[in-house]
SESE-699176 format. One line per 2 residues: number of its first residue (from 1); for each residue x, y, z of N, C-alpha, C. Coordinates in Angstrom, 2 decimals. Layout:
# residues N
NUM> X/Y/Z/X/Y/Z/X/Y/Z | ...
END
This chain:
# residues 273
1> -33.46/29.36/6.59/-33.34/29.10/8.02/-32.44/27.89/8.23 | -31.40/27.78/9.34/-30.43/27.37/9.32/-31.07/25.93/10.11
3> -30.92/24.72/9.75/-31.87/23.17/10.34/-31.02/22.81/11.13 | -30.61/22.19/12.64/-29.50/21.66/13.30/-29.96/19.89/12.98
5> -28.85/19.61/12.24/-28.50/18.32/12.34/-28.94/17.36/13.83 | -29.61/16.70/13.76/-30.21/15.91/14.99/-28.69/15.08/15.24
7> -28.76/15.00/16.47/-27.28/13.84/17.25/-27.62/12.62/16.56 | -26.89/11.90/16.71/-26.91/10.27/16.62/-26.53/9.59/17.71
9> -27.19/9.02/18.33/-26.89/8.48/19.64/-27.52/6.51/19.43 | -25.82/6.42/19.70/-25.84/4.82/19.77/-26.80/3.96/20.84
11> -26.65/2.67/20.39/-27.63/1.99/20.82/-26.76/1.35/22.47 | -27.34/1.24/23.63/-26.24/0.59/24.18/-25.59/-0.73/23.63
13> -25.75/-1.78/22.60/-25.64/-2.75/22.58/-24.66/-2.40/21.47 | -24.25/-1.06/20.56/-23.46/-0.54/19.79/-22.29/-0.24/20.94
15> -22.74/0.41/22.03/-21.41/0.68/22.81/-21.20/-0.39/23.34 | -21.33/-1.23/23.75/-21.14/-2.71/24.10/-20.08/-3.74/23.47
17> -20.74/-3.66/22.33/-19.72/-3.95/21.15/-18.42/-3.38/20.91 | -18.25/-2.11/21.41/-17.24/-1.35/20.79/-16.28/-1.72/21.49
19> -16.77/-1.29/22.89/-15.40/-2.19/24.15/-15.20/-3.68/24.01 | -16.29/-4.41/23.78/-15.85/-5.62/23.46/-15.39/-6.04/22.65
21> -15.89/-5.82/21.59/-14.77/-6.28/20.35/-13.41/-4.84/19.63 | -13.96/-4.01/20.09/-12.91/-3.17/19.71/-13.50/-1.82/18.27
23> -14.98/-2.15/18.08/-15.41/-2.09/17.03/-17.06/-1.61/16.99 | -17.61/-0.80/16.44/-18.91/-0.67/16.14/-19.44/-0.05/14.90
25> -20.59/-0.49/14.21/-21.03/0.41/13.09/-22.20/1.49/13.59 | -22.19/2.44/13.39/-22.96/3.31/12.98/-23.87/3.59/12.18
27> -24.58/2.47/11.80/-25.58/2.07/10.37/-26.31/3.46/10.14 | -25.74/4.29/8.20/-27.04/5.23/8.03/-26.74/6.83/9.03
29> -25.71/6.79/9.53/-25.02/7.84/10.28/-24.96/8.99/9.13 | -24.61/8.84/8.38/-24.35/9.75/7.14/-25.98/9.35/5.94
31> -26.22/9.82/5.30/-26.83/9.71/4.50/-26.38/9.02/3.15 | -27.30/8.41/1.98/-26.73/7.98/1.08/-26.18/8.63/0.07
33> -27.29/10.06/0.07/-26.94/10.81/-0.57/-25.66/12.05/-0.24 | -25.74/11.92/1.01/-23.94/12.86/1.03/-22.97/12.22/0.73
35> -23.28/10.33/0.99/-21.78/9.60/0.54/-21.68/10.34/-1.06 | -22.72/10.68/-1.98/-23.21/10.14/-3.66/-22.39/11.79/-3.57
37> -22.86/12.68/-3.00/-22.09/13.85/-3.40/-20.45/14.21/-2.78 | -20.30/13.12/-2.16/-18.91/13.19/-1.20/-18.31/12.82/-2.38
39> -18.73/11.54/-2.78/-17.86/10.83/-4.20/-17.81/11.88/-5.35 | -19.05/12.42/-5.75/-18.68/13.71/-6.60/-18.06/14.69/-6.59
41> -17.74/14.83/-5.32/-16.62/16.07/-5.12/-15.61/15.74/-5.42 | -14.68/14.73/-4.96/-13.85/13.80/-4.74/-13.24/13.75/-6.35
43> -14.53/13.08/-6.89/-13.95/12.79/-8.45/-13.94/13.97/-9.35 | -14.20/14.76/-8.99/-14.25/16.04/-9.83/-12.85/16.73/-9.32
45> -12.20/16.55/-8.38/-10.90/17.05/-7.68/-10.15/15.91/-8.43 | -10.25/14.59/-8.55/-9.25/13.83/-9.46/-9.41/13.81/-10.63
47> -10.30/14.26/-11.62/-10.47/14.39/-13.01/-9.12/14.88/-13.31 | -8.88/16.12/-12.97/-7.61/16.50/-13.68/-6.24/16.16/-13.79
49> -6.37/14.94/-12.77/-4.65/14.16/-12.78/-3.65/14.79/-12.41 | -4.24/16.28/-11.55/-2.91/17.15/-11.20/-2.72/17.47/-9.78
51> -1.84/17.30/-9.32/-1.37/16.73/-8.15/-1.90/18.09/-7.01 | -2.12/17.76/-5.12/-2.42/18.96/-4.93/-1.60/18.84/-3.83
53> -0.28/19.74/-3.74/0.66/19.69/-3.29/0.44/18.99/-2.07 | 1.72/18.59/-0.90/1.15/18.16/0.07/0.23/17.48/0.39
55> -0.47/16.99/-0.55/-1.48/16.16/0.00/-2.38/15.28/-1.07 | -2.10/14.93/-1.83/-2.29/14.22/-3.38/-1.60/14.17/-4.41
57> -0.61/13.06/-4.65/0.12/12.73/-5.81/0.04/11.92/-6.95 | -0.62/11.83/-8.19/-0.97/10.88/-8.59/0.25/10.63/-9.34
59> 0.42/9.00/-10.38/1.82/9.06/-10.96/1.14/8.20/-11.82 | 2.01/8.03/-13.26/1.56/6.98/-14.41/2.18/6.26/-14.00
61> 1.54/5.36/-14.27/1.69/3.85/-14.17/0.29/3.05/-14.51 | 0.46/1.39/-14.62/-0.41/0.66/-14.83/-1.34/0.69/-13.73
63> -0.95/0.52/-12.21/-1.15/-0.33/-10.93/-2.17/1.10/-10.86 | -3.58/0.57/-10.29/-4.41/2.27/-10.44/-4.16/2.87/-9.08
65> -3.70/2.38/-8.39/-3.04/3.27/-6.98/-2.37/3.85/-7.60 | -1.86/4.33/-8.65/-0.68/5.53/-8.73/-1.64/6.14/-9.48
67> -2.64/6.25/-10.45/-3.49/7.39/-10.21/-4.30/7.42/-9.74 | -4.83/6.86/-8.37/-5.73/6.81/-7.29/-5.12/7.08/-6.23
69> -3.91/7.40/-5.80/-3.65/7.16/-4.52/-4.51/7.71/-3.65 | -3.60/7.41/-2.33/-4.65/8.24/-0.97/-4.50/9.48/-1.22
71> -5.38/10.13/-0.78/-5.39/11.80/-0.55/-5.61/12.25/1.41 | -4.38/12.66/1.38/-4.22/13.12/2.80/-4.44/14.42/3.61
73> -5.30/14.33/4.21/-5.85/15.56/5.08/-6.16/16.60/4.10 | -7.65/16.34/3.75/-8.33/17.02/2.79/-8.76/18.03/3.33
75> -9.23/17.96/4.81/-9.45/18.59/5.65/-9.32/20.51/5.79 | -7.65/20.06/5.38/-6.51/21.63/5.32/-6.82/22.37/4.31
77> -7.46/21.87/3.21/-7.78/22.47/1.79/-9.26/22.57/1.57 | -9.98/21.65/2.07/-11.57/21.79/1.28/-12.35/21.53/2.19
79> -13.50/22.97/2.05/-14.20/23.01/3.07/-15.15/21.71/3.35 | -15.71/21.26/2.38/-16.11/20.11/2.57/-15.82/18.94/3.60
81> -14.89/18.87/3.13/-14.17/17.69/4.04/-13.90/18.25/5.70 | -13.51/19.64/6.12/-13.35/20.16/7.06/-14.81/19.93/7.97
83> -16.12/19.83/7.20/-17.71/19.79/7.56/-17.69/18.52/8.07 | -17.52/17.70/7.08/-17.64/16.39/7.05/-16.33/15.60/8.29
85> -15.37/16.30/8.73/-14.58/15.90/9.76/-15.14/15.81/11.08 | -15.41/17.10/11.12/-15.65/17.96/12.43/-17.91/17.85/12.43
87> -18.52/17.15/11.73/-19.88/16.95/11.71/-20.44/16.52/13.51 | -21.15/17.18/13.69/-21.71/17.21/15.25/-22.59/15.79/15.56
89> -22.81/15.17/14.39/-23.08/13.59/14.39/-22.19/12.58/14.82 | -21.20/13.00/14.57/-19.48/12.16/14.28/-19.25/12.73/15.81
91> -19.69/13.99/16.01/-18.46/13.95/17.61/-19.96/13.09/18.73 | -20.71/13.14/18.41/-21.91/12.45/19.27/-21.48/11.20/19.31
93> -21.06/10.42/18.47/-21.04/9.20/18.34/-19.71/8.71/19.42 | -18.59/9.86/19.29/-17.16/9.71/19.93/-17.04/9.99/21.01
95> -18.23/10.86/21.67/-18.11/11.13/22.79/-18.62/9.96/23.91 | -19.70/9.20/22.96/-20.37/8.33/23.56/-19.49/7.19/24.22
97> -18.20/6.59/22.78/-17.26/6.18/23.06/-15.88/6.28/23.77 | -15.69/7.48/23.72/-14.41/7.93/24.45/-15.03/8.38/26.08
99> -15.98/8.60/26.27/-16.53/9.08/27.71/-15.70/10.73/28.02 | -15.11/11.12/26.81/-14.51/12.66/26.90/-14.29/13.22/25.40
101> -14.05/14.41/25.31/-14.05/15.87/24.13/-13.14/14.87/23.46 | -13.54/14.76/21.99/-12.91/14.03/21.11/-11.74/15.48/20.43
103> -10.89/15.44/19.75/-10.05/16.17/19.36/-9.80/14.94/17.50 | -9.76/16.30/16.30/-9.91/15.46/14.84/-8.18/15.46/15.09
105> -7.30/14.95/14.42/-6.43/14.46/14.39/-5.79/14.58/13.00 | -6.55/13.74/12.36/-6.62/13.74/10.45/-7.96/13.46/9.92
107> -7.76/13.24/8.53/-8.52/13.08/7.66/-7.77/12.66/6.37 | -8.58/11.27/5.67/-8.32/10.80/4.31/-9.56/10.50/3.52
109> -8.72/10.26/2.36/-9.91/10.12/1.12/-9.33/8.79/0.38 | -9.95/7.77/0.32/-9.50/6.66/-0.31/-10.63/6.40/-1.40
111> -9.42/6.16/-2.85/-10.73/6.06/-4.30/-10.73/4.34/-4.41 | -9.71/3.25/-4.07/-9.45/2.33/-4.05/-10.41/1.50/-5.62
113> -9.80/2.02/-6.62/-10.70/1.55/-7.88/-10.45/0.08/-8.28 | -11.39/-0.52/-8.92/-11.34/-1.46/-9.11/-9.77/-1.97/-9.76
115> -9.20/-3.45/-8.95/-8.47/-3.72/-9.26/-6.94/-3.33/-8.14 | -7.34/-2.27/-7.48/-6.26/-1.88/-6.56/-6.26/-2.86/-5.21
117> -4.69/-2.60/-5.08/-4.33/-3.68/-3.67/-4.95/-3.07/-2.89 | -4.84/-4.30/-1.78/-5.53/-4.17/-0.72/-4.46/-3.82/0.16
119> -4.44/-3.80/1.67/-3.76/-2.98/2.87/-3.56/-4.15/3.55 | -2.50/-4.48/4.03/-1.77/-5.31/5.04/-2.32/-4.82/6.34
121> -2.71/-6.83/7.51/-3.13/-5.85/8.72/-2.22/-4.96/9.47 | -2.99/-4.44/10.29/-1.98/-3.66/11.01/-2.81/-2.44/12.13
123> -2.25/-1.64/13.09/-2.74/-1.33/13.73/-2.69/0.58/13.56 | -3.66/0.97/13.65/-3.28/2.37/13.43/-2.88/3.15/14.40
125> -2.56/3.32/15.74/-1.75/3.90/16.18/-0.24/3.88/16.32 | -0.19/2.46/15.67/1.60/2.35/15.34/1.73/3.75/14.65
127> 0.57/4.65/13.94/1.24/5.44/13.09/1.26/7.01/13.64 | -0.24/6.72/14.19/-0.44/8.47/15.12/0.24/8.39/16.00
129> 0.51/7.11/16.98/1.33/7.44/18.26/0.70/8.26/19.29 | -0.78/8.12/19.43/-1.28/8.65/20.84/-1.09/7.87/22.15
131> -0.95/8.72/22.79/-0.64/8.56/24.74/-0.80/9.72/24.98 | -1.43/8.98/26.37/-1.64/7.75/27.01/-2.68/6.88/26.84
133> -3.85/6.89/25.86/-4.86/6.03/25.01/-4.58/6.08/23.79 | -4.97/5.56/22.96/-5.23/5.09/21.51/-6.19/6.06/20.80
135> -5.82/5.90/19.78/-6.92/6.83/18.26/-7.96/5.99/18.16 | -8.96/6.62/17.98/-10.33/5.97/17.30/-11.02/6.46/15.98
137> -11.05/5.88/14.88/-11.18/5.95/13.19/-12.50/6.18/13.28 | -13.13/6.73/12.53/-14.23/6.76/11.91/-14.43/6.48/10.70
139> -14.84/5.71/9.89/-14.52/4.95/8.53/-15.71/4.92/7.66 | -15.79/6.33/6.92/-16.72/6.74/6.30/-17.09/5.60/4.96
141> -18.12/4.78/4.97/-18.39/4.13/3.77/-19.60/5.37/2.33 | -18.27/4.98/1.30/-19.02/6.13/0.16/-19.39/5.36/-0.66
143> -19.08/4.06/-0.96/-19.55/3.37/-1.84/-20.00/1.87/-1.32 | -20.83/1.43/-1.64/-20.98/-0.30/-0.73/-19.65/-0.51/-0.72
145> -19.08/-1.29/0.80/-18.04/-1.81/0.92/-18.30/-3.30/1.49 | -17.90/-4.28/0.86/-17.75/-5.51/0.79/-16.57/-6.47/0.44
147> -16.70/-7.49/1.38/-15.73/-8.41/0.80/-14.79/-8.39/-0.34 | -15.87/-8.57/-1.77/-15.30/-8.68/-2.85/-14.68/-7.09/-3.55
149> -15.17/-6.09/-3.24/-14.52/-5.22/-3.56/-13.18/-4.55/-2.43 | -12.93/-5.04/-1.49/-11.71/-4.43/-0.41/-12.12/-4.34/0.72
151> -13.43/-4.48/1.38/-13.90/-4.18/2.67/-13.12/-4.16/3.46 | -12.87/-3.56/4.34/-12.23/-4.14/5.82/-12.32/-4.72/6.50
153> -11.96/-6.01/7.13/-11.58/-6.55/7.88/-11.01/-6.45/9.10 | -11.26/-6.70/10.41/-11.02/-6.42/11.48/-11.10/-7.71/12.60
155> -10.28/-7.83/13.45/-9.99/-8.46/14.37/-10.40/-8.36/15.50 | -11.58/-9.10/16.21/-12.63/-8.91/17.38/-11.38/-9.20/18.53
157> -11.45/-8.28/19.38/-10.55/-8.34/20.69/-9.55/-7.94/21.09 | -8.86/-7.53/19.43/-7.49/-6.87/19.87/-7.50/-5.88/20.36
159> -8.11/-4.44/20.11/-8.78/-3.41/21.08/-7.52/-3.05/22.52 | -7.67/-4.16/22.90/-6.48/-4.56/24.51/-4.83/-4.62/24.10
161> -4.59/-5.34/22.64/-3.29/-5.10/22.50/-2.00/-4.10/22.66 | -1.80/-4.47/23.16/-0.25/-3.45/22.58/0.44/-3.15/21.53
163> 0.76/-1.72/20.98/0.87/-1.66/19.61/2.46/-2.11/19.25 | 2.11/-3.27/18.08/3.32/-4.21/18.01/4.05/-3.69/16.89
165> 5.45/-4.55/17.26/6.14/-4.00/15.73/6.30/-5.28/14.24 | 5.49/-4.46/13.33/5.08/-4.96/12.34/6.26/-5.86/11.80
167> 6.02/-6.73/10.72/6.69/-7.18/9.79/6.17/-6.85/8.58 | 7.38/-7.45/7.48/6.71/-6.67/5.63/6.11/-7.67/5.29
169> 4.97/-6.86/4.64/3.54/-7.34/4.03/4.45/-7.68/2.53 | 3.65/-8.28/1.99/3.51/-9.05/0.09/3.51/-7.90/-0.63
171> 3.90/-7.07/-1.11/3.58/-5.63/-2.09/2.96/-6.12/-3.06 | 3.08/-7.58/-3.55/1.69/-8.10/-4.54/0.50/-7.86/-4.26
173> -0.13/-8.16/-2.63/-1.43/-7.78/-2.19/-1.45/-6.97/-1.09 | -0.18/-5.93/-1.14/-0.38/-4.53/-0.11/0.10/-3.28/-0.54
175> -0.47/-2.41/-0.44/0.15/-1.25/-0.88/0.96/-0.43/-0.17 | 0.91/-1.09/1.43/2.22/-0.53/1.83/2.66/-1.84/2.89
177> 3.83/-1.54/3.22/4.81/-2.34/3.67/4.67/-2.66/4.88 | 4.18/-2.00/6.21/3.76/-2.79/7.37/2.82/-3.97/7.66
179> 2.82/-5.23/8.36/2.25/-6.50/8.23/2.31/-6.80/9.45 | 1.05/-6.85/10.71/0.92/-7.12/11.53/-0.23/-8.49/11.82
181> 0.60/-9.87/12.04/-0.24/-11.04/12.16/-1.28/-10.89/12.64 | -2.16/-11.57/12.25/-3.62/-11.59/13.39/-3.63/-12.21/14.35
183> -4.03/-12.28/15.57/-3.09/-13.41/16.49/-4.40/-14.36/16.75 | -3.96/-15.43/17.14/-4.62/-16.51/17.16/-5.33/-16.21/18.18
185> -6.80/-17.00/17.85/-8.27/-16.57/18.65/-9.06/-15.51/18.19 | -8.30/-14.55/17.41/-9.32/-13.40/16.98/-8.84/-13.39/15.44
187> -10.14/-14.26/15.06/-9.90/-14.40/13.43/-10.37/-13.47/12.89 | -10.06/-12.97/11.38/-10.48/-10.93/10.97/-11.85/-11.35/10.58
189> -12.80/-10.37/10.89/-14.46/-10.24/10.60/-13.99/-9.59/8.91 | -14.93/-10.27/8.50/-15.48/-9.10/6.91/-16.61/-8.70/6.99
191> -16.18/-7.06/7.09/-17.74/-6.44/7.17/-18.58/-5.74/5.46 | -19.62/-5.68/5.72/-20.19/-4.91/4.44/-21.24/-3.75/5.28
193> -20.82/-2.57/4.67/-21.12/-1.23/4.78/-21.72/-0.51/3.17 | -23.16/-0.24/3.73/-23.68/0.43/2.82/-23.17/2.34/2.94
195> -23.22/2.81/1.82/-22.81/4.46/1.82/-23.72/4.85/2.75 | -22.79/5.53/3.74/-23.44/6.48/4.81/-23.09/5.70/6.08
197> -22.85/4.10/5.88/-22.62/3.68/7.40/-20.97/4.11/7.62 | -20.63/4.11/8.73/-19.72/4.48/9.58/-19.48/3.25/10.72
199> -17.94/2.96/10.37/-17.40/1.83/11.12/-16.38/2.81/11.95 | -16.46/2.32/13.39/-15.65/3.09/14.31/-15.13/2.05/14.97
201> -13.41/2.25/14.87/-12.78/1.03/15.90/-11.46/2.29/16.37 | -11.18/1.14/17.41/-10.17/1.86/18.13/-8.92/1.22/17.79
203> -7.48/2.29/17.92/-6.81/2.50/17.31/-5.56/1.28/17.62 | -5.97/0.23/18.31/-5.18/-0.91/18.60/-5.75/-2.07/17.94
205> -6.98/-1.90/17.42/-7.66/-3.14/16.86/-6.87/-3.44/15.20 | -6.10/-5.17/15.15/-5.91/-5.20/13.86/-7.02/-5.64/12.86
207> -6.24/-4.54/11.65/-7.24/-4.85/10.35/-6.92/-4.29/9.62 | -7.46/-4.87/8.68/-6.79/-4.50/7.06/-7.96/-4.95/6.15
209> -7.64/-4.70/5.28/-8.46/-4.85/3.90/-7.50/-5.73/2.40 | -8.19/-6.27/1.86/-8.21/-7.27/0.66/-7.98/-6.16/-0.95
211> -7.82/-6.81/-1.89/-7.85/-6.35/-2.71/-9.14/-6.01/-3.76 | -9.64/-4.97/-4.45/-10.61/-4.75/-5.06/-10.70/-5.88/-6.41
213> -11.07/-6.68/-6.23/-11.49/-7.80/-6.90/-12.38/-8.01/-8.12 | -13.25/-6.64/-7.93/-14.28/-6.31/-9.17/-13.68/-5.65/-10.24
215> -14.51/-5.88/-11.60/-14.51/-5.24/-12.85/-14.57/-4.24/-12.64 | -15.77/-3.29/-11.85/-16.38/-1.96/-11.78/-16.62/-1.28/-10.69
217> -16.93/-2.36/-9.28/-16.90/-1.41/-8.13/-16.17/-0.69/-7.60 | -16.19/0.70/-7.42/-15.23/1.55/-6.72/-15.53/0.90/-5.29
219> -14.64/1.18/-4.36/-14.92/1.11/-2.93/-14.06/2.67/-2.17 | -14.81/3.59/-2.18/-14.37/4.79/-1.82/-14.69/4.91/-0.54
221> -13.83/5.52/0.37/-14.09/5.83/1.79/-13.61/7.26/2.22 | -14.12/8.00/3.25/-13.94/8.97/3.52/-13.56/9.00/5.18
223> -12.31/8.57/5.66/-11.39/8.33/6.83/-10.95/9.23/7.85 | -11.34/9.43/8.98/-10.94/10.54/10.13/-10.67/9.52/11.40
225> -9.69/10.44/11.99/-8.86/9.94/13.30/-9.44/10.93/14.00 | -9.21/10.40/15.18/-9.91/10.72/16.79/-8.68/10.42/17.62
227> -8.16/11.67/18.25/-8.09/11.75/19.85/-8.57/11.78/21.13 | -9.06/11.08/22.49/-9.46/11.99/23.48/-8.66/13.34/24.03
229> -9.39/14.15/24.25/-8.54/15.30/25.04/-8.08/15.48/25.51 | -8.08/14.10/26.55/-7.12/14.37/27.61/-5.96/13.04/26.70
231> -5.59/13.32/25.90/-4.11/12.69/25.52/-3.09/13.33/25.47 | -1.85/13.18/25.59/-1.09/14.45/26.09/-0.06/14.42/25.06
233> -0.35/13.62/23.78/1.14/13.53/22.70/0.58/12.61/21.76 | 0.97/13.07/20.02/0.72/12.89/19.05/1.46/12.43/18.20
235> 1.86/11.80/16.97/3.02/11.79/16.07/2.63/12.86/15.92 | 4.54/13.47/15.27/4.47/14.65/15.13/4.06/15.08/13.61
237> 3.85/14.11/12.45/3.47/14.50/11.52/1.75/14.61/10.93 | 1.17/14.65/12.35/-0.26/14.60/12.68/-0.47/15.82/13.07
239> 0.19/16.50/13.94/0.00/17.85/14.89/-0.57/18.90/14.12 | 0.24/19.09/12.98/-0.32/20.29/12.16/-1.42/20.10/11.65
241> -2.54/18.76/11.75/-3.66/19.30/10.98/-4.41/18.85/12.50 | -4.56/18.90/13.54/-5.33/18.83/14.76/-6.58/19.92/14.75
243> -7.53/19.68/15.15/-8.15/20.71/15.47/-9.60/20.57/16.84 | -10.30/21.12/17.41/-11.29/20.48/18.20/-12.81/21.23/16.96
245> -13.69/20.56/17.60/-14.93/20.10/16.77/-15.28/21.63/16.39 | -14.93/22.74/16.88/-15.56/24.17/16.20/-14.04/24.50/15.49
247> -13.30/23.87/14.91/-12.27/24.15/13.97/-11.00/24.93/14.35 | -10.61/24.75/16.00/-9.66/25.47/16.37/-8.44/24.79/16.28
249> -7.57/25.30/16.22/-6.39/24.97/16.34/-6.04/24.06/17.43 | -5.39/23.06/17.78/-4.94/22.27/19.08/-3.49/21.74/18.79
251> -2.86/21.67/19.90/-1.85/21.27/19.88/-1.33/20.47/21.30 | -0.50/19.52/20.87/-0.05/18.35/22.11/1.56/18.05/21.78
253> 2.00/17.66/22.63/3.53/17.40/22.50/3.65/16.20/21.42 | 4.69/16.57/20.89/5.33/15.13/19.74/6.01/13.92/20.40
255> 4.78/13.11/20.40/6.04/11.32/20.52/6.28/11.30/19.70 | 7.60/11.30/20.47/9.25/10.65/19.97/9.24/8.97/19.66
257> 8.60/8.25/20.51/8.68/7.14/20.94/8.16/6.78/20.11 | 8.69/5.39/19.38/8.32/4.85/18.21/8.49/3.59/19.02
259> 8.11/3.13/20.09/7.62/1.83/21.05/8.07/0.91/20.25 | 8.15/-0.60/20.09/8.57/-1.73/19.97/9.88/-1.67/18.52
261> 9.09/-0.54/17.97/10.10/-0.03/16.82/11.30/0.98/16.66 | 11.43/1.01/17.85/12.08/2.17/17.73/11.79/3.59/17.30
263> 12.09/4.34/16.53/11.82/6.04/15.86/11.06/5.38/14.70 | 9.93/6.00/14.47/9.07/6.09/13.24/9.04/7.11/12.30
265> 9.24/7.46/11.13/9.68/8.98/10.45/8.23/9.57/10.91 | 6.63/8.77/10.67/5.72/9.57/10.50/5.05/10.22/9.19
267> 5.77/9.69/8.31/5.42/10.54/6.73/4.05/9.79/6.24 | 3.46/10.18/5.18/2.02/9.97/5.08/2.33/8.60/4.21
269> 3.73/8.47/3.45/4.16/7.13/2.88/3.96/5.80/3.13 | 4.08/6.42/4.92/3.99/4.69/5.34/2.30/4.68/6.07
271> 1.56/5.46/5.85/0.35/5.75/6.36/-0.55/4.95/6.92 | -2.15/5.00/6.90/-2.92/4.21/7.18/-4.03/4.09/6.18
273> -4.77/2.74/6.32/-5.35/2.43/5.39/-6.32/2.68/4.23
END
C-alpha cells in the first residue's frame, strides 16, 4: 500500500527568516537515512571513473575535483534524483516561500572529497538568469556539513541585491572563476547541517563555501533550483531540464541578458556551487 509522504510545513519564524535574511533551514526535511542511501547511489555511479555523457566528467589528475567533479542534472538520467527533485516535501516548503507553483529548474550532485577547493562567493542567479524574480536553491545536506569540511557560507541581507558582475576568484581556493565581494555589513554566516537538513536561500543571496579541510570527511550535497511560475525567462542552458512538480515538461523564453555582464555563455563550466 502506497504511504503519502506527510508535507513539511515551516515554522513562521523559518519564513521570517527567509525574507529577512535571505535564508532558511529546513532541519530533518529529508531523513538521515535517504541522505545515507542518496550517498550510496551516488558512489556506486562514481566507482567506475567513467564519464556520463553530458553530465559527469571525471579527469586524472592529483586535485580530487577532477575525479569528483560536479555532476549536472542528474535529474535527466536517474530516477532517483528525478524523486528526490520534484519530492512533495520540497515543493511544500517552496510554496510556502515563493507564495506561488514552484517550477524545478536543475539539479546537482556535489562529492566535494576531502581536500577539494572550496567555491568563490557569488550569487546564483548571475547563472540561471530568472525574471522577473530570482531562483531559490534547495541545498540538500548528505553528509554533516560544517565549517571545517566546506560548509556554506552565506551572507544575511543580500536577498535585496542586484545581481552583480563578479570579479576572478584565487583558483588556489576556488574551483571556479567568478568572485563576488561580500559587501560590508553582511558578514558570511557558517552554517552546519546535519544529513537530511535542507538550506533554502534565494537566488541573490551571496555565498560560497571554503575548502574541505579534513583528512576524511566527505561533504556531499544533493542541489536543486527553483523557479516561481509566474517567471517569464530562464538561461537558456537551464530550459531543457525544467519541469513542474508531476514531471512535465515546461518551458519559458531564454534571457539573453547577461545584466551588469553583458552575454553569459551559460555552460555548466562556469556553474554553481
Amino acid at each position: 500500500m502506497h504511504v503519502e509522504t506527510p508535507a513539511y510545513r515551516l515554522t513562521q519564524d523559518q519564513v521570517n527568516a527567509y525574507h529577512h535574511t535571505g535564508f532558511t533551514v529546513a532541519r530533518g526535511l529529508f531523513s538521515a537515512a535517504e541522505a545515507a542511501d542518496c550517498a550510496k547511489h551516488f558512489d556506486a555511479l562514481a566507482e567506475t571513473g567513467e564519464p556520463i555523457e553530458g553530465h559527469w566528467a571525471p579527469q586524472p589528475g592529483t586535485d580530487p575535483l577532477a575525479r569528483y567533479p560536479r555532476m549536472f542534472h542528474p535529474h535527466l538520467f536517474d530516477a532517483g534524483s528525478k524523486q528526490r527533485l520534484l519530492d512533495p516535501r520540497v515543493k511544500s516548503v517552496l510554496t510556502q516561500l515563493m507564495a506561488d507553483e514552484p517550477i524545478a529548474v536543475q539539479s546537482m550532485y556535489y562529492f566535494k572529497p576531502p581536500g577539494a577547493r572550496g567555491q568563490a562567493f557569488h550569487q546564483d542567479n548571475y547563472f540561471l538568469k530568472i525574471k522577473p524574480q530570482s531562483c531559490l536553491a534547495a541545498w540538500l545536506a548528505i553528509d554533516p556539513s560544517t565549517p571545517e569540511n566546506g560548509g556554506l557560507q552565506l551572507c544575511p541581507g543580500t536577498q535585496d541585491m542586484e545581481v552583480v558582475c563578479p570579479d576572478s576568484s584565487d583558483p588556489a581556493e576556488s574551483f571556479t572563476k567568478e568572485r563576488v565581494q561580500p559587501p560590508e555589513g553582511h558578514e558570511p554566516v557558517k552554517l552546519s547541517l546535519a544529513p537530511g537538513d535542507v538550506l533554502l536561500f534565494n537566488g541573490s543571496v551571496v555565498h560560497g563555501s571554503g575548502a574541505n579541510r579534513t583528512s576524511s570527511q566527505w561533504r556531499r550535497s544533493f542541489i536543486s533550483h527553483y523557479m516561481p511560475a509566474s517567471a517569464t525567462h530562464v538561461g537558456r542552458w537551464y530550459a531543457p531540464a525544467m519541469m513542474d512538480f508531476d514531471g512535465r515538461p515546461v518551458a519559458r523564453a531564454s534571457n539573453e541578458d547577461g545584466g551588469p555582464c553583458g552575454s553569459l555563455p551559460g555552460d555548466p563550466e562556469s556553474g554553481l556551487h
